[in-house]
C-alpha positions as CSV (number, residue, x, y, z in Angstrom):
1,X,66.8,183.3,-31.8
2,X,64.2,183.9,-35.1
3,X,65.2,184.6,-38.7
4,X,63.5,185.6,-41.4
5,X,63.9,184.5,-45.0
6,X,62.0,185.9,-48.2
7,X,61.3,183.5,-51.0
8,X,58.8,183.2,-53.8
9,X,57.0,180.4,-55.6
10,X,57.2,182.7,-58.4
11,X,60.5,182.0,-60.6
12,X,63.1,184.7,-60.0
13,X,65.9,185.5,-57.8
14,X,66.7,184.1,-54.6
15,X,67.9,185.4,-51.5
16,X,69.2,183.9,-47.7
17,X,70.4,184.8,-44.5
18,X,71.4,184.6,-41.1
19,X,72.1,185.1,-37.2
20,X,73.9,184.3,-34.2
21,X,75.6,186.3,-31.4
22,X,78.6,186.0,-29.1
23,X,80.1,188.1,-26.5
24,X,83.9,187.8,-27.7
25,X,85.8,190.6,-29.1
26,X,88.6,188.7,-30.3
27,X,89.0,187.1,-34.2
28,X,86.9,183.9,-34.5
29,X,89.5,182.7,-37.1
30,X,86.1,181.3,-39.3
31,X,87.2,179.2,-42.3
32,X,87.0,180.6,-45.4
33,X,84.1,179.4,-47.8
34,X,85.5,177.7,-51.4
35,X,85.0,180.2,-54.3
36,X,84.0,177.5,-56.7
37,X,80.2,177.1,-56.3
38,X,78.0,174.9,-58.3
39,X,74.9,176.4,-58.6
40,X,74.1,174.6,-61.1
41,X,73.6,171.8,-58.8
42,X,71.2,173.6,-56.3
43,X,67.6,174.0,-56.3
44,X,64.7,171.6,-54.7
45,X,60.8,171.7,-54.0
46,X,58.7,173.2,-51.2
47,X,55.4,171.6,-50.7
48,X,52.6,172.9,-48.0
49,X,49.7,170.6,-47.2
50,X,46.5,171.4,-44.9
51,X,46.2,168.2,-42.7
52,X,42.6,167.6,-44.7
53,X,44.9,166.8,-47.4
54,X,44.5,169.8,-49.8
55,X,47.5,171.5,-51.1
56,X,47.9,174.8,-50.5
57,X,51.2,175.3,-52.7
58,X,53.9,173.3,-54.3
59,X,57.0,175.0,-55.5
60,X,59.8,174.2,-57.8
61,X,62.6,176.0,-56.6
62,X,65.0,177.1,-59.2
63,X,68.7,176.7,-58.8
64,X,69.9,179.4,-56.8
65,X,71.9,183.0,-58.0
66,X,74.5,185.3,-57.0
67,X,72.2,188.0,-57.7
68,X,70.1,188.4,-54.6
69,X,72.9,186.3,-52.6
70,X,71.0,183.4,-52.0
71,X,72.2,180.2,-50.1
72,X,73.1,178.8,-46.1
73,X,75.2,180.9,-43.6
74,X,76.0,180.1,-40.6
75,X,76.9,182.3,-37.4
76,X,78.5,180.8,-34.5
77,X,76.2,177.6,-33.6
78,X,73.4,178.7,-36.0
79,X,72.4,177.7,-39.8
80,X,70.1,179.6,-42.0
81,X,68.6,178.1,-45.0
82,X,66.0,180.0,-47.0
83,X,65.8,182.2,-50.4
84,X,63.1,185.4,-51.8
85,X,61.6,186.2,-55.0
86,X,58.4,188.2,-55.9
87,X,57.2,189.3,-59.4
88,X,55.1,192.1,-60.6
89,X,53.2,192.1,-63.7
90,X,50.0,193.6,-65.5
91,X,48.5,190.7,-63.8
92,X,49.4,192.0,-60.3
93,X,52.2,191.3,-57.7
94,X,53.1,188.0,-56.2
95,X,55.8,187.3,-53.3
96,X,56.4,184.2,-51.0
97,X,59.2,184.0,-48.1
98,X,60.5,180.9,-46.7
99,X,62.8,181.0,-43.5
100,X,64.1,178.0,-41.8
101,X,66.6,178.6,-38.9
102,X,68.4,175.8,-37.2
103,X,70.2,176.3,-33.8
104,X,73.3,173.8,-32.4
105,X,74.3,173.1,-35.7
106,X,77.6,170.8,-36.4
107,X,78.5,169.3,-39.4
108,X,79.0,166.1,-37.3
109,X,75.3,166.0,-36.5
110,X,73.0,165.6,-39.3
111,X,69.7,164.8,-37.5
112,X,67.5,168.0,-36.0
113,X,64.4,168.7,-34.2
114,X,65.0,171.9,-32.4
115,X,64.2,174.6,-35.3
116,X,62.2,177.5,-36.6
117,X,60.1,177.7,-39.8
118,X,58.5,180.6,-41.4
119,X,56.7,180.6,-44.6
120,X,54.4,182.9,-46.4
121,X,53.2,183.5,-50.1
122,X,50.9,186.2,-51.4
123,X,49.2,186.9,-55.2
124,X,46.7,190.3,-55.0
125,X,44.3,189.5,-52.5
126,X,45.2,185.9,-51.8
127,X,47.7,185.3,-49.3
128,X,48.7,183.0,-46.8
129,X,51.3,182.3,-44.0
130,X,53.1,179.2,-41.9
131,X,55.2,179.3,-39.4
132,X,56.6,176.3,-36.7
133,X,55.0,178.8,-33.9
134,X,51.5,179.9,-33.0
135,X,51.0,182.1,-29.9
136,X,48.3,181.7,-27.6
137,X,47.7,184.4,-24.7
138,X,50.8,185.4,-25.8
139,X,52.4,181.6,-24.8
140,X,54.2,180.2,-27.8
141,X,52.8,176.7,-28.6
142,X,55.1,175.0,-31.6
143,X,54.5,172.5,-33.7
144,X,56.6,169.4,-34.4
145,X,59.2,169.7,-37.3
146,X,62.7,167.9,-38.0
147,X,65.3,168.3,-40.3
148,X,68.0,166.6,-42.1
149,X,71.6,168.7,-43.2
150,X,74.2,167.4,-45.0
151,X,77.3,169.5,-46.4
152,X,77.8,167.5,-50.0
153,X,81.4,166.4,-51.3
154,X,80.7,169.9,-53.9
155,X,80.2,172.1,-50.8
156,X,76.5,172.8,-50.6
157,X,74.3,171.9,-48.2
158,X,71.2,169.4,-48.5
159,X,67.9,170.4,-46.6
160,X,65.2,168.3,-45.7
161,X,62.7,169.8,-43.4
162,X,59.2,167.7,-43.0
163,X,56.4,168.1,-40.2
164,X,53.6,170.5,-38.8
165,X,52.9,174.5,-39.6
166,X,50.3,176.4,-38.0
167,X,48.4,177.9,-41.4
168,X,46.6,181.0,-41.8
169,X,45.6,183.3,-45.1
170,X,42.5,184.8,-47.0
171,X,41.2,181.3,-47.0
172,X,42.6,179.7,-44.1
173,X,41.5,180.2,-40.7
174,X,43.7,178.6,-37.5
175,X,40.7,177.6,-35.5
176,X,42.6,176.3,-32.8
177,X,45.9,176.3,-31.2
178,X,46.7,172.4,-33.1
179,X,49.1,172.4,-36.1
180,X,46.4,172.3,-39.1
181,X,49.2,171.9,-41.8
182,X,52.1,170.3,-42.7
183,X,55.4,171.1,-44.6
184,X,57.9,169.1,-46.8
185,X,61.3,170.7,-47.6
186,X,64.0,169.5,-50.2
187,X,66.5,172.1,-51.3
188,X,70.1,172.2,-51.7
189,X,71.6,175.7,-51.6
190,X,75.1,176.9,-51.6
191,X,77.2,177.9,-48.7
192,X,76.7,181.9,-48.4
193,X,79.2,182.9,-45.8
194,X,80.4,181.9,-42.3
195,X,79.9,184.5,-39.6
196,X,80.4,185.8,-35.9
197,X,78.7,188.0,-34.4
198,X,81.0,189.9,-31.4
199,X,79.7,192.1,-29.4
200,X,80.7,195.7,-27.2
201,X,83.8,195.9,-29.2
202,X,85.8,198.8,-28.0
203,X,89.1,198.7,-30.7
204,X,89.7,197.8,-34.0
205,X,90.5,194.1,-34.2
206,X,92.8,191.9,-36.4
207,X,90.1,190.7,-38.5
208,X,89.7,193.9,-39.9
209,X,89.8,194.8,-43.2
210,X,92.8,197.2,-43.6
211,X,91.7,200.9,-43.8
212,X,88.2,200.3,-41.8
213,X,87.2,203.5,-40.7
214,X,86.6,203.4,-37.0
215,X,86.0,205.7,-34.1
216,X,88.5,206.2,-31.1
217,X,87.3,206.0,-27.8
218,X,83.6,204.8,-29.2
219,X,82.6,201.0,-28.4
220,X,80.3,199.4,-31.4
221,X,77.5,197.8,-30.1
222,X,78.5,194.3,-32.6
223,X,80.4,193.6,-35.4
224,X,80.1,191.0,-37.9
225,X,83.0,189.1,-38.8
226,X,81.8,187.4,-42.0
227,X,83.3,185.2,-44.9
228,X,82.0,184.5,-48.3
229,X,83.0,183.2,-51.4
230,X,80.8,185.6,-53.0
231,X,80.9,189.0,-51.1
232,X,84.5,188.5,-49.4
233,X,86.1,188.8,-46.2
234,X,85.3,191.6,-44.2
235,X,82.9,193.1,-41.5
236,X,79.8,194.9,-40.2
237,X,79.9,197.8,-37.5
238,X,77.5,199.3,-36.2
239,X,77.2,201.8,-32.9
240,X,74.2,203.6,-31.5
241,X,76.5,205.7,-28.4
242,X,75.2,207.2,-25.5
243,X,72.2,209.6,-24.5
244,X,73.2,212.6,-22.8
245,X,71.8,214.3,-19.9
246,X,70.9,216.9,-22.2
247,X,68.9,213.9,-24.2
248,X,71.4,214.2,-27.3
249,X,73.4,211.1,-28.1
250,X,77.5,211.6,-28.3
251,X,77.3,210.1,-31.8
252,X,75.9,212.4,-34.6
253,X,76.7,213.6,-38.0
254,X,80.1,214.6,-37.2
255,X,81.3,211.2,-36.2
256,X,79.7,210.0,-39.8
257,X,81.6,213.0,-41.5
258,X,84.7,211.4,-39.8
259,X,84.0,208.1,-40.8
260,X,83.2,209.2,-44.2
261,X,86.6,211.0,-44.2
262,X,88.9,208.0,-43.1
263,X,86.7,206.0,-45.9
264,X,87.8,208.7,-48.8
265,X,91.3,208.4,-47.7
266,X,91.3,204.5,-48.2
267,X,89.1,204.3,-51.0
268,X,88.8,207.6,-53.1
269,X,85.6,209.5,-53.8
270,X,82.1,207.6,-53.3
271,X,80.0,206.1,-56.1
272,X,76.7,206.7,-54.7
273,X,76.6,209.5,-51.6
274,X,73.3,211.0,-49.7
275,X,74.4,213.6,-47.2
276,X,75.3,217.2,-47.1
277,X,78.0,217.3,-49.5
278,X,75.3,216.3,-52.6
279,X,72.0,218.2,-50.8
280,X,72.2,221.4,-49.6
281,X,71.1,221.7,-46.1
282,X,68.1,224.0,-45.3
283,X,66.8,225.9,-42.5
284,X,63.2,223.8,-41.3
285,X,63.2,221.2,-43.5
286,X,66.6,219.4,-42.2
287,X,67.2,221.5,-39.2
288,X,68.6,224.7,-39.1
289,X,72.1,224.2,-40.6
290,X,71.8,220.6,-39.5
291,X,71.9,217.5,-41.5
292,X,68.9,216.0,-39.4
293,X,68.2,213.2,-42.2
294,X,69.8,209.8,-42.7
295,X,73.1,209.8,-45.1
296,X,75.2,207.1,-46.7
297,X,78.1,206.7,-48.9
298,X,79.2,204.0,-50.8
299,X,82.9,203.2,-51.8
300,X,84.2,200.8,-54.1
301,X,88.0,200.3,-55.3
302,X,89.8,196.8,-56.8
303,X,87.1,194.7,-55.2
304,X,87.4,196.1,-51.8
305,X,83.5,197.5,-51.1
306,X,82.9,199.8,-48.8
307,X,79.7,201.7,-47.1
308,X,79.7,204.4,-44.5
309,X,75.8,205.7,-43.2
310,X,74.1,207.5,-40.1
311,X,70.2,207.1,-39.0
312,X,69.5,209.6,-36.0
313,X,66.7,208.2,-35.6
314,X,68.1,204.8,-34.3
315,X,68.1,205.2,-31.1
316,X,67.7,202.9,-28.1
317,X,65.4,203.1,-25.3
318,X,66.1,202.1,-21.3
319,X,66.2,198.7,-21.3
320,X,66.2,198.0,-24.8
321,X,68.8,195.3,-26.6
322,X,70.0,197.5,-29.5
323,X,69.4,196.1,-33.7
324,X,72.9,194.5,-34.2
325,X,74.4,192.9,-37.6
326,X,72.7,189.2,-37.1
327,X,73.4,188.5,-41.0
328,X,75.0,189.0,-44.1
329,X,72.0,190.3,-45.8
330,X,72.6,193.7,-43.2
331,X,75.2,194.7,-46.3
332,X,72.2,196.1,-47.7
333,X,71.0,197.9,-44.5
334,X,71.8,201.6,-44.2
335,X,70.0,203.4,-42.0
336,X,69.5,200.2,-39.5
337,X,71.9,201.7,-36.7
338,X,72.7,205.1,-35.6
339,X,76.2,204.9,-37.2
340,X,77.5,201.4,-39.6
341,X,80.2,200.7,-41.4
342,X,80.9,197.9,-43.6
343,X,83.8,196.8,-45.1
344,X,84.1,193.5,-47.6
345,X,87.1,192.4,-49.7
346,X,87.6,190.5,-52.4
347,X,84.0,190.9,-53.5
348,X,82.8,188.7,-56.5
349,X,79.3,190.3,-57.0
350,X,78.6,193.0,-59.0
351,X,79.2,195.8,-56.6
352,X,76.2,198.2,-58.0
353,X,73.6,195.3,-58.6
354,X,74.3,194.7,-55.0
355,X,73.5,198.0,-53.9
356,X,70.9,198.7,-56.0
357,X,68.7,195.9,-56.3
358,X,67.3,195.8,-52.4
359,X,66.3,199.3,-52.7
């Protein structure tokens, strides 16, 4: 299973994330992550190396933020470590991403080989990009990496990641399918959340917030059941439905009106809203009397957040594994299945910083 993870070399926010899945329906009954982080305490260096010996970057991380939720989650059996900034000036814009993914985790087990690294870092023109994996004739050949986790006595996590990358950029060139760089990792980061991933739930379950809307009859394709000292307790739905013979799907703006409806009973009137009750519907450019565009509405009440959307456009082909809510960072998604709702409570971010700054 991959994960990405956006980070810069540049000073600024951070940002992490995560995945996992599981096949369960029923509540996980995750533990709850402490609300009293140290940030303070977090932070570390990244340092990237061709194996000539010439650096190609060396970052000071800063300590990480609630701003762009930032830290380790872990879903199921999996641990995600990783962070993003990028800046843009007169100068130009600059971005880096760092992603390190760690499958079979246990807090009993400190000592790992089995994991995924992605890196990459860009200023104008210049640019390059790492990653664990290189593919030749479509055959993934990997280098060799391990890893060192500890949870500390203050609750974040210690991560130590050394070995081989596979480099390219502007003024690198992978000649050959052997690693041609190398990596060194030292970061300690906060615990984000704990997740599960279920999936083909068909009811509402216990580990639902109170007053999530949801669909009779309808089975979402997965729910997130997530827990986090700094967005809450709550979950992610999402459902794509079924194609018709007709090539229509049984889910479409009516079943988001619904949901949207349910969601102002609970919560009151949205904050921010994109649909047909704040744009008026035209003939040819949305459809004739048809909302044909994506729409969203976001709710917020006494730290309970809320978000209701619909994508017709998400559809999913014969054969085809459908997108499902892999990480805590999907809070920001709205159009990334046909139909989501999310649900978090007891949220300790700023609610409209949240939504606005991954627009």
């Amino acid at each position: 299973m991959n994960f990405w993870l956006l980070a810069s070399l540049f000073l600024g926010s951070v940002m992490l994330t995560a995945c996992g899945d599981d096949d369960d329906g029923s509540s996980s009954d995750l533990p709850t992550p402490s609300g009293k982080v140290d940030l303070s305490k977090t932070g570390g260096t990244v340092s990237l190396k061709q194996k000539s010996g010439q650096e190609v970057a060396s970052i000071t991380v800063p300590a990480f933020s609630t701003d762009n939720l930032s830290g380790v989650e872990i879903v199921d059996n999996e641990l995600t470590m990783g962070f993003y900034t990028s800046d843009e000036t007169a100068d130009g814009y600059s971005y880096c991403s760092l992603s390190v993914v760690i499958p079979g985790y246990s807090e009993s087990k400190t000592s790992y080989s089995n994991l995924t690294l992605n890196f990459s870092q860009g200023q104008n023109s210049q640019y390059f990009q790492g990653s664990s994996v290189y593919y030749v004739n479509g055959e993934p050949k990997s280098g060799r990496l391990s890893a060192t986790v500890k949870k500390q006595k203050d609750g974040n996590y210690s991560v130590a990641v050394e070995g081989d990358v596979y480099l390219t950029g502007s003024e690198i060139r992978l000649t050959d399918e052997n690693p041609n760089g190398t990596i060194k990792i030292n970061i300690v980061a906060p615990l984000l959340a704990v997740s599960k991933l279920h999936k083909k739930v068909s009811s509402k379950q216990s580990y639902f917030p109170a007053g999530t809307p949801w669909l009779d009859g309808k089975t979402a394709a997965g729910v997130l059941e997530t827990k986090s000292a700094f967005t809450g307790n709550g979950v992610l739905v999402w459902y794509y439905g079924t194609k018709q013979t007709d090539g229509s799907y049984d889910l479409n703006y009516a079943q988001y009106e619904a949901l949207k409806a349910q969601a102002v009973k609970a919560m009151g009137e949205p904050f921010e809203c994109f649909d047909a009750s704040t744009v008026e519907v035209e003939s040819g450019s949305r459809g004739t009397t048809e909302w044909s565009d994506f729409a969203y509405a976001y709710f917020y009440k006494n730290k309970k957040y809320m978000m209701v959307s619909y994508c017709p456009w998400r559809d999913t082909y014969e054969g085809e594994e459908p997108s499902l809510p892999y990480t805590i960072s999907a809070l920001h998604e709205n159009h990334a299945a046909r139909l989501q709702v999310h649900v978090m409570e007891n949220m300790n971010v700023d609610y409209k910083q949240f939504v606005f700054s991954m627009r």
